[in-house]
C-alpha positions in Angstrom: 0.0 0.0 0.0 2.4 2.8 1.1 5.7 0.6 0.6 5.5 -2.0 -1.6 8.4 -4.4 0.1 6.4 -3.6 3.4 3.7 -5.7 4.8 0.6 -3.7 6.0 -1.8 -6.4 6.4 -3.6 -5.7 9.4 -2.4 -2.7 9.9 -5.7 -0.8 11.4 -6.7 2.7 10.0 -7.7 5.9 11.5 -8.9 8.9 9.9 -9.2 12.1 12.1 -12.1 13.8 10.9 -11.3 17.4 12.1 -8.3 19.1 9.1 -4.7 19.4 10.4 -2.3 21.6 9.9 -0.2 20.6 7.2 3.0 22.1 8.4 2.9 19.3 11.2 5.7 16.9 10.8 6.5 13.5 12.7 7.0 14.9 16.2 4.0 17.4 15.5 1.7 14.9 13.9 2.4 12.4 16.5 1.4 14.6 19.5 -2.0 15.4 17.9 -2.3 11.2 17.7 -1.2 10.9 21.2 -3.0 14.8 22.5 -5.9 15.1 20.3 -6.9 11.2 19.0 -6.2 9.1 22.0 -4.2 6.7 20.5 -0.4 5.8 20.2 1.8 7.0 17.5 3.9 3.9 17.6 1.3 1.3 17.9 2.0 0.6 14.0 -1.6 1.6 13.1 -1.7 4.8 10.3 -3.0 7.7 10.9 -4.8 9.5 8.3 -4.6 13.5 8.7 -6.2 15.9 5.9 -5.9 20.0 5.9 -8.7 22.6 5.9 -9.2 22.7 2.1 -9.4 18.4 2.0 -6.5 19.2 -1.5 -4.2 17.2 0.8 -3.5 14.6 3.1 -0.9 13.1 5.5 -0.2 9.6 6.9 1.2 8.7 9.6 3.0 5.4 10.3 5.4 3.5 12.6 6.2 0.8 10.2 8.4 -1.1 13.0 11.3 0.8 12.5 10.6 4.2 12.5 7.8 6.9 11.9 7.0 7.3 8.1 4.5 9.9 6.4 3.0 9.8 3.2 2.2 12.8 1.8 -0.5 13.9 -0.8 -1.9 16.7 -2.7 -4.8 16.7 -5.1 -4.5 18.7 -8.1 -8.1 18.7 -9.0 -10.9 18.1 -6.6 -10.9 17.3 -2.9 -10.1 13.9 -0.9 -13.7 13.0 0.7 -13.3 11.9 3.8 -15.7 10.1 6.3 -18.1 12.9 8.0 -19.1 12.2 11.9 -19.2 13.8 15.6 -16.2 11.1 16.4 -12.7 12.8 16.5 -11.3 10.0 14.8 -13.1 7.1 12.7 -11.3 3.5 11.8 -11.2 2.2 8.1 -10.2 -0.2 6.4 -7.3 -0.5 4.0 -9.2 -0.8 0.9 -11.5 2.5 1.9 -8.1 4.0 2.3 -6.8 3.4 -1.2 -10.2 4.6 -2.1 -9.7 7.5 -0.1 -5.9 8.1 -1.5 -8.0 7.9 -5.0 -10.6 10.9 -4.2 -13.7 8.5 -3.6 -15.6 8.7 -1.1 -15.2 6.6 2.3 -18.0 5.7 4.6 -16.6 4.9 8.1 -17.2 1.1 9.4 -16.5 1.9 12.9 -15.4 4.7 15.8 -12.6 4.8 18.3 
């Protein structure tokens, strides 16, 4: 998915549903993971992060060896991400690639 030598088979997925500043790097991203989401950074789940606009989107990942983001920008249209009241909403890894794709992704389950 991300890397294609590297395994993410059941790797969960969260999607915060409230943009991020896209200036946030590792340390930055990981403290609004750990602050903001409840969750650990290094639990070797992804994060999925998007900024105020929805043209771009981040994700977070400790792939068992270190923190890694991927990095996205749209040049046409907006990524459609999963609506709720939830601060962050799990998906799965085929709704992601949708996501990555600029479909739309209907949340399967909350924190």
């Amino acid at each position: 998915m991300i890397a294609s030598n590297l395994s993410t088979e059941g790797v969960r997925v969260w999607v915060a549903t409230q943009p991020v500043d896209m200036r946030k790097g590792f340390d930055g991203l990981a403290e609004v993971v750990r602050s903001f989401l409840g969750h650990d950074p290094l639990s070797g789940s992804m994060f999925v992060f998007r900024n105020r606009s929805a043209q771009r989107v981040k994700v977070l990942w400790w792939d068992r060896d270190g923190l890694a983001i991927y990095y996205k920008r749209l040049e046409r249209g907006t990524f459609r991400f999963p609506g709720g009241d939830d601060k962050v909403m799990a998906i799965d890894s085929g709704q992601l690639l949708r996501l990555l794709s600029g479909m739309t992704v209907v949340a399967t389950r909350t924190a």
